[in-house]
N, C-alpha and C positions, 0 to 999 in steps of 0.2 A: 700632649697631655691627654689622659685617655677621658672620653667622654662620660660622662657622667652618666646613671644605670637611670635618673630620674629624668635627662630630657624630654622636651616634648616630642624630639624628631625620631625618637626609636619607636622602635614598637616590639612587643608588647608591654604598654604599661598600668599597672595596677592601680587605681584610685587611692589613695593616701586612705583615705577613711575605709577602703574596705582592706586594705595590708595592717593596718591596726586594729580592725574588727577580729578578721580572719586567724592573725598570730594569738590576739588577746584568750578568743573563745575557745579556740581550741584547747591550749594550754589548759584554761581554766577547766573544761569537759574533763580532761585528764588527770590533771591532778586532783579534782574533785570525787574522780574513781578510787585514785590511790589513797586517800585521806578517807574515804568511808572504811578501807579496807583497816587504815592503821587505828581510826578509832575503835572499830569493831574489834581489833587484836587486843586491844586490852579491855573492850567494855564487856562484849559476851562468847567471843572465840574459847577463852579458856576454858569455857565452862563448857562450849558446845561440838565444839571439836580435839578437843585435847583435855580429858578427863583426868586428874590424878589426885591423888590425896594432897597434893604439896599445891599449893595455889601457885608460889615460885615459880615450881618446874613447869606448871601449864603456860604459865606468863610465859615464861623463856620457853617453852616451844613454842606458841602465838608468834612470837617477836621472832622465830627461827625461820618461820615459814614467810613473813615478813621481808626477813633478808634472802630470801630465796628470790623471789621479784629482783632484785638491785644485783644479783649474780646473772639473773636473765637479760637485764639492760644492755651491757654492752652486746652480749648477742644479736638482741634486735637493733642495737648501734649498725654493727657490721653491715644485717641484711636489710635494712631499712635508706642504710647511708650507702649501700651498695647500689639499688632501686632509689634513689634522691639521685645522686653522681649521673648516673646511669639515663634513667629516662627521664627525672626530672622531680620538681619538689611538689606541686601538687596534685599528682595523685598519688604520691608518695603519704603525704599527709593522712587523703583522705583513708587510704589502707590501714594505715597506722590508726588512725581517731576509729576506726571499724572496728577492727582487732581487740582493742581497748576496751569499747562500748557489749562488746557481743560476750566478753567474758566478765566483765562485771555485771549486768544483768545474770548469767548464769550462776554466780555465788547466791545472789538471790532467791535462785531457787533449788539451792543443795538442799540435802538431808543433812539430818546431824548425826553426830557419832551413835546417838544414841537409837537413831532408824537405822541407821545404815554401816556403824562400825569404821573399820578405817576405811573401809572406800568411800567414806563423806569426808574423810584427813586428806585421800590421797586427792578426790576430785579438788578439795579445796587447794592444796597445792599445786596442783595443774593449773588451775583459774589464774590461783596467783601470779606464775612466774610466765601464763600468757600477758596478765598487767604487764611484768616487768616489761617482756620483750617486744610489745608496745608503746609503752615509754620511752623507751631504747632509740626509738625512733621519731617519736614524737616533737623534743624538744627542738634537738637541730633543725628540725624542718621548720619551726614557726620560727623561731629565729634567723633562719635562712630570709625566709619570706620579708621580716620587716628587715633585717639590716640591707639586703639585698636590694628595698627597691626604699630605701630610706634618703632622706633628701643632703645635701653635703651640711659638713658640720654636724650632724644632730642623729648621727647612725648609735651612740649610748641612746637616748633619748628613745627611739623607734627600741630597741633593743630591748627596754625596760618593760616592753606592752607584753611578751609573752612571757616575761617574769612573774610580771601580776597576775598570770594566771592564779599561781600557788596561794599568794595570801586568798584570793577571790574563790579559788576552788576550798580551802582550808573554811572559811566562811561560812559556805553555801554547807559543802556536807555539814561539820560538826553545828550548824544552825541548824538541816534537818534534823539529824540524831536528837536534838535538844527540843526541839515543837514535838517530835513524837513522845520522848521519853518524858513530857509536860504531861503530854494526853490520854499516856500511861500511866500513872503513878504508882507507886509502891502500894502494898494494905498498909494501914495503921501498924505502926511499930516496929515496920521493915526495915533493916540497915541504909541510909539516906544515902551512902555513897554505891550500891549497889542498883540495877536495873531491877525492874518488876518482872513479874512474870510472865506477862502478857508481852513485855519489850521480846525477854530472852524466848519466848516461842514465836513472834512472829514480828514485831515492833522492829525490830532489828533490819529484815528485811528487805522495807521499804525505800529507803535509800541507795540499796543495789536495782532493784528494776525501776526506780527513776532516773537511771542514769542513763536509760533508753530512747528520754523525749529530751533530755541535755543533747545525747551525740545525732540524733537528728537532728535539732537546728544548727549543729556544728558542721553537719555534713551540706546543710542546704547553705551556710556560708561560704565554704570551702572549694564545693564545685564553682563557685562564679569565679574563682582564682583565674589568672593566666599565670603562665609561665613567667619568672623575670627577667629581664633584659638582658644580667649580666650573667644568667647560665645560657641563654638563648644564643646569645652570641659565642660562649665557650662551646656548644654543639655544633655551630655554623663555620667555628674554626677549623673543628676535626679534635678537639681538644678532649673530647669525653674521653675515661678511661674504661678500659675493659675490666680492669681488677682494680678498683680506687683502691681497698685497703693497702695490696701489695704496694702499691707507690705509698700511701702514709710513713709505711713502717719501711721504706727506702730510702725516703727522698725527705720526708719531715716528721723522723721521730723524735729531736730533742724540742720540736713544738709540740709532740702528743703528750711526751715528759711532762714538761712544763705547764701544758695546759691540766693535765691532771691531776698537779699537787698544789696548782693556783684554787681551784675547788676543792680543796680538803677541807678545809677548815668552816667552807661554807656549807657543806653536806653533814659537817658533825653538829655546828651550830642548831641547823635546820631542824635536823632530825631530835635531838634534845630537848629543844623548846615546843616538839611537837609532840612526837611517842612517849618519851622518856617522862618529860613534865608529866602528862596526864597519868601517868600510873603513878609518879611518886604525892601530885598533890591529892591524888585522891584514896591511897595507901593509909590506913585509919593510926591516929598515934600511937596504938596500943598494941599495934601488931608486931608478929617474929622482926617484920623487919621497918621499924617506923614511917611513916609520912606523915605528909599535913595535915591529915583527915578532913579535906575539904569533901562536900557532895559535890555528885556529879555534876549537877548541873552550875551551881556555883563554880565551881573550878573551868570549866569549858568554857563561863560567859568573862570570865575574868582572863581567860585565851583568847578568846573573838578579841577582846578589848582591844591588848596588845598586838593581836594580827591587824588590828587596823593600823596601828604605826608602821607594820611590815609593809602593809600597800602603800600608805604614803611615803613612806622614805625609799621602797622601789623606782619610784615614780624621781622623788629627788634627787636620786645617787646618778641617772641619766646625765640631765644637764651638766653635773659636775665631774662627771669621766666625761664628755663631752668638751666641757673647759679647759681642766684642769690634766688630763689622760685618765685612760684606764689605768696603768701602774700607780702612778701616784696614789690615786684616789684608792686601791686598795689596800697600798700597805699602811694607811695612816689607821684603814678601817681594821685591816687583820691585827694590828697592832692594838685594837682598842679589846678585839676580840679575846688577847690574849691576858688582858688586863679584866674583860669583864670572868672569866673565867675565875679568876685568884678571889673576886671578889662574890663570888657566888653566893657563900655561906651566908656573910654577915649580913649580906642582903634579905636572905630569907628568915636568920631571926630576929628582924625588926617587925616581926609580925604581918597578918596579911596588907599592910601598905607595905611593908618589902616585898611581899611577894610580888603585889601587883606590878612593882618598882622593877624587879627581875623580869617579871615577863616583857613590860615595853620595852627595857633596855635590850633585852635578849633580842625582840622581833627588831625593835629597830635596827641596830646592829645586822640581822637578818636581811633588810631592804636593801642597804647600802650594801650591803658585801654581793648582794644578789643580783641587785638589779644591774652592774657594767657586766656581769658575765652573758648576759644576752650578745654582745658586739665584741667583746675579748676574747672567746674563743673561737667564730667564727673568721675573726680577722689574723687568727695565728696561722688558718690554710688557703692556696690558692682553689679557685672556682669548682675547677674538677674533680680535688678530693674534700669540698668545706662540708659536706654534708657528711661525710664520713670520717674524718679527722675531728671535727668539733664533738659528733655524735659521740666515738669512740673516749677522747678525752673526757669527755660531761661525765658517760657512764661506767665508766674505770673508775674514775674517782668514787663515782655510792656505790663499787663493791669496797673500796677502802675507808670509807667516810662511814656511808649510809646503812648497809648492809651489819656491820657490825655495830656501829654506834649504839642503839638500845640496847643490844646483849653487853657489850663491854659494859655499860651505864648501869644494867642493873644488877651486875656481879660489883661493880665499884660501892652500889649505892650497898650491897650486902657487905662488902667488905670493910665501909665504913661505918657500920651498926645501924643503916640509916639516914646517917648524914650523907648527903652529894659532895663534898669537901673532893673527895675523891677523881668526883665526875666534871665538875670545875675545872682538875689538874688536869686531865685529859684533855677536854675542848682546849687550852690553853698551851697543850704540848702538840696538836694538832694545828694550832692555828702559829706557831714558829715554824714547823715544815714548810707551811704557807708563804709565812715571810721570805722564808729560805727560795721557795721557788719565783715568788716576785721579784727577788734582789738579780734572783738568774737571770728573768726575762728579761724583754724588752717593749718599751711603748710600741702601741698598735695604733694609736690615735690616726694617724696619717697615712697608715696601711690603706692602697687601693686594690677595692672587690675586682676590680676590672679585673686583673691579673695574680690577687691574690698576696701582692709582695710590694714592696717600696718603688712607686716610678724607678725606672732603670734595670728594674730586677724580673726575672720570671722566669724561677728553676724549673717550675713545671711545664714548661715551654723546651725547656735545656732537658728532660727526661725521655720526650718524646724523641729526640733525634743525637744525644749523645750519649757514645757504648755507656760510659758510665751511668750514669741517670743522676748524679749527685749534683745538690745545689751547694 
């Protein structure tokens, strides 16, 4: 029976408390970068870097560049999961939380179209789809880290801490956004759903080069890392590979399959209750193309609400893929996913307590589906290729999921005069694919990191030394 990655007789091993520090804060840094970006896409991007007569069209090119990051993802999957395999997960991390940190402060201090013309669209695009392919690399790594040196029985549980990065980084930015744009306010008799003008010149800002004293202390967490056990011991084998990708897409691509269409439905979710909401509740009822006509700040604090259910039930959905498996515990949730979809509409005209009603359900639903993927995709690869097999799956899926999700949403939401009826049916024909791929899988629960595969088994063992290479 292979030893366990938490002994005390191995070495190197990580403190419990700083592998849940270390996976949680990162994550959070990160997705805290990419959440200022998506609030800004719809709060003053259209205005400041994509000019046009049509408010629409600026939206949807906001939301374009947007999905340009989530196209970059799997690239820095590759090279990020290439350098994780390779030399190893934490200074992988910390390149990655660098990368991140160095081009989000720099959106900060672009020019706007209006100083600088399209070379303030293009640098902005650059910035962006530097996020993406920092992110690309980011998750797997923190997830690596807690399931890796996570104690037996309870690797959901540890799994869930870099989950919570998202509702925690979602928090922190749109709670920044919302104290500045307090301290700004509109003149007397300014549109209430719209920023001031102190915001759109310079209020906006602020929350890009804050994100400078975030990834320092993420960096000063991250260096105390050691190595984990069970990649330690995969280098001490001879087990590293030269090319992890090429073994992925050899030896475990109906696990990269699988793993990619198991997160579909949780990156459309995601992204809906995130980007999409925010532009539709705060779309005034009178407009070309209707919304709630919530203000902004109303609408955002009635978001934080329900992100707080997102945190708690991240936190919940642990224990019970834990229990219960990860498969199980998914398809009851994708299942619910697909149910809360159909009921989208009648929910929001029950007035703002449907709304409210929508958004927790929505977030909740979000925790649960989110929080077992921290330990389910990691456990679908053995040691050598997990940092880039899990990478690669994560970030495939938000170019299918993520990347288009608000642009589909907001041709759906025009194509239904306004109503989301549309955008409901979508999450809901996305979250069946899902099911479809869970029914394919198979439980992980009992998958050992040591080798990456069920006691008994260990193709990636069998690659190294047979012509074939096939498990």
């Amino acid at each position: 029976m292979p030893a366990s990655a938490t002994s005390p007789t191995q070495a190197p091993v990580n403190p419990r408390s700083r592998v849940l520090i270390a996976s949680l804060i990162g994550t959070t840094i990160e997705f805290y970068d990419f959440y200022v970006y998506a609030t800004a896409a719809v709060l003053v991007f259209p205005k400041l870097f994509f000019p046009s007569s049509d408010p629409t069209t600026a939206l949807l090119s906001s939301f374009a560049v947007f999905g340009a990051a989530m196209i970059a993802r799997p690239i820095g999957a590759v090279f990020f999961g290439h350098l994780g395999d390779r030399l190893g997960r934490k200074g992988t991390l910390v390149v990655s939380l660098l990368t991140m940190g160095i081009a989000t402060f720099l959106i900060g201090v672009l020019p706007t179209y209006a100083q600088a013309g399209w070379v303030a669209t293009a640098l902005l695009v650059l910035m962006r789809i530097a996020q993406g392919f920092a992110l690309g690399g980011e998750w797997s790594g923190a997830a690596l880290v807690a399931t890796e040196n996570a104690p037996s029985g309870k690797r959901a549980l540890y799994g869930t801490f870099p989950q919570l990065g998202a509702p925690l980084g979602f928090i922190i930015g749109n709670g920044l956004f919302l104290i500045i744009a307090a301290l700004l306010p509109s003149a007397a008799g300014a549109d209430p759903s719209q920023p001031s003008e102190a915001f759109l010149n310079w209020g906006w800002r602020i929350p890009f080069l804050f994100s400078a004293v975030m990834v320092a202390i993420g960096l000063w967490v991250r260096m105390r890392l050691v190595e984990s056990t069970v990649f330690a011991k995969t280098r001490e084998a001879g087990l590293v590979r030269k090319l992890p990708l090429v073994t992925v897409f050899r030896n475990h691509w109906q696990q990269l399959i699988i793993g990619t269409f198991v997160m579909l439905a949780t990156y459309v979710l995601f992204y809906l209750m995130t980007t999409f909401s925010l532009s539709y509740g705060r779309a005034a009822k009178d407009a070309a193309v209707p919304g709630l006509g919530y203000s902004y700040t109303t609408f955002v604090l009635m978001m934080i609400f329900g992100v707080l259910f997102f945190a708690a039930f991240t936190l919940i959905s642990g224990p019970l893929a834990d229990k219960y498996g990860r498969r199980t515990t998914l398809l009851w949730i994708t299942a619910a996913i697909v149910v809360f979809g159909l009921v989208w509409v009648p929910l929001i005209g029950l007035g703002t307590l449907g709304v409210v009603l929508w958004l927790v359900l929505g977030f909740t639903l979000m925790g649960m589906t989110f929080g077992p993927m921290g330990a389910l995709l990691p456990e679908l690869f053995p040691t050598s290729v997990r940092y880039t097999g899990s990478g690669v799956a994560y970030n495939v899926s938000s170019i299918l999921g993520a990347a288009v999700a608000p642009f589909i949403a907001v041709a759906l939401w025009e194509a239904g005069d306004g109503s989301p009826w549309l955008v409901g049916g979508y999450l809901s024909a996305m979250g069946l694919l899902t099911l479809v791929a869970l029914v394919l899988g198979k439980e992980t629960r009992n998958v050992s990191l040591d080798d990456g595969e069920t006691p008994g088994t260990d193709p990636d063992r069998e690659a190294t030394t047979a012509v074939s290479g096939t498990s």
